[in-house]
N, C-alpha and C positions, 0 to 999 in steps of 0.2 A: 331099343329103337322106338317100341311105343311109346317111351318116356319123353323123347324128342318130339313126335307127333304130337304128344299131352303138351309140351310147350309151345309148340308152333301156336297151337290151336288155341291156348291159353291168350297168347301173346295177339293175336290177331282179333279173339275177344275183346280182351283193353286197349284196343286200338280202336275198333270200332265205336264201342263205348266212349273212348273219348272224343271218336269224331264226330259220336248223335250229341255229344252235350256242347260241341259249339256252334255258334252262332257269328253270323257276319252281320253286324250293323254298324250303323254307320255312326264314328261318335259326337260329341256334342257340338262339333265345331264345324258340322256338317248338318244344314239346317232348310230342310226341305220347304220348299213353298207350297201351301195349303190349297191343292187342288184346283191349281192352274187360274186363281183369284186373281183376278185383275189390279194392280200396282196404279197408282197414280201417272200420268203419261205425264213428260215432262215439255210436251207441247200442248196447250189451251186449246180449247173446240174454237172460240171464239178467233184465233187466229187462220181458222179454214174458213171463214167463213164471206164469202166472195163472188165475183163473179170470176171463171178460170177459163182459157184458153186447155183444150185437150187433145193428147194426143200419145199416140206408143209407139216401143221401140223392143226388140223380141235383143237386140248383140250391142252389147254395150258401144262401138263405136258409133252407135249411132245416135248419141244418146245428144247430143249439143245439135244437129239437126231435126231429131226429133221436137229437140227446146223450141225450136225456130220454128219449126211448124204447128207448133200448138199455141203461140201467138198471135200465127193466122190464124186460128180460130175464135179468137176475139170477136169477131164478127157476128159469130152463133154461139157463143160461151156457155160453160156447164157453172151452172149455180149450183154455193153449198151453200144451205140456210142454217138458219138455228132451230133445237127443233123442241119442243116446248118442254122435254123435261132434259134439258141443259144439255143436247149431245147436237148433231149434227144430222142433215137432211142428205143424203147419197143414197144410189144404185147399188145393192150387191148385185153380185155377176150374175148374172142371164137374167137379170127380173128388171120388168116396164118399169115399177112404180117404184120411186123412192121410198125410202124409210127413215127413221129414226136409227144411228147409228153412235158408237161412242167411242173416244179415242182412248186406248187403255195401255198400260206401260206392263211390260212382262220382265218376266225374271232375268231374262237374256238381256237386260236394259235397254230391248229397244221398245219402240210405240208401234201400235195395232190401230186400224180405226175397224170397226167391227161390234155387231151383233152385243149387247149388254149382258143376255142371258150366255153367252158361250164363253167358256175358259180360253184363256190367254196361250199360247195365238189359237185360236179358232180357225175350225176348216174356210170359214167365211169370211175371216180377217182378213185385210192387206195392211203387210207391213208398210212403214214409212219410213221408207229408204234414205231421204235424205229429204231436208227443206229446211229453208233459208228466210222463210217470209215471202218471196217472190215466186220461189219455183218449188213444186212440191212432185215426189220422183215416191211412187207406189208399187208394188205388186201382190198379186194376193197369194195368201200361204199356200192355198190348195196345190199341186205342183198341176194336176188338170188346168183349171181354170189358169194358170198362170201362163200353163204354155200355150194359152188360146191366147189371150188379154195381154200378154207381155207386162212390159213395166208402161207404166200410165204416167205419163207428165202432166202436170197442170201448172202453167203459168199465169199469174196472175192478170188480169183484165185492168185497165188503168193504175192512178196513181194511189189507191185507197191501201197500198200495202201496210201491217205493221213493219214500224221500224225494226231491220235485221240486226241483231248482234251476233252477227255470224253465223255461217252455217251448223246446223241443229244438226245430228244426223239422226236416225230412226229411231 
């Protein structure tokens, strides 16, 4: 019977042994993105850049009323400018003063406009949900901030739009 305990024991030795000497990784055809490096965005800064009509919407049905009432806001519109080292002049959430911000594409294929120095998406990011040239549909990744801010529409303020080749989505 010890002879059997000698094997059990034996056996559960090269077992273990074999289960320290593997390894899970991942192999070459699984090819990780270099610490959340910002990808080229497949929407231009220069195509935000406008006078916008704003406004939000927390449930999606409300989202084509929302559109309609950020058009009345045409009247007081939110400017995005250019901003001198090639990114865009916007608000991150809770802050007075605009900044310099950059539009970045992530691995997820979609676009971020968001903070230069933070990986893709960044707490400070808002994705860009969907846009067309005319109508631009945001919210930001933080889930806080998002459930304060909702999703943000901005409709374009006159006829200065670029030409649409359909809707872009995020």
């Amino acid at each position: 019977m010890s002879v059997l305990r000698l094997s059990f024991f034996l056996a559960a030795l090269l077992l273990a042994g074999c289960a320290s000497e593997m390894s899970v990784s991942p192999g070459p055809e699984v090819a990780a993105v270099p610490g959340g490096a910002p990808l080229p965005a497949s929407i231009p800064a220069q195509d935000l850049v406008g006078r916008w009509g704003l406004a939000a919407y927390h449930k999606d049905e409300d989202r084509s009323r929302t559109a309609a009432a950020a058009r009345g806001q045409c009247r007081q519109p939110y400017s995005i400018s250019r901003g001198p080292r090639g990114g865009i002049i916007m608000h991150l959430a809770d802050q007075s003063q605009p900044t310099e911000l950059v539009l970045k594409g992530g691995a997820d294929g979609k676009n971020y406009i968001g903070p230069a120095e933070e990986p893709v998406p960044g707490q400070r990011d808002r994705e860009i949900v969907s846009f067309d040239g005319r109508v631009l549909v945001t919210r930001f990744v933080d889930p806080e901030v998002s459930g304060r801010y909702g999703n943000s529409v901005y409709v374009r303020c006159g006829a200065t739009a670029p030409a649409a080749k359909g809707t872009k989505k995020g």
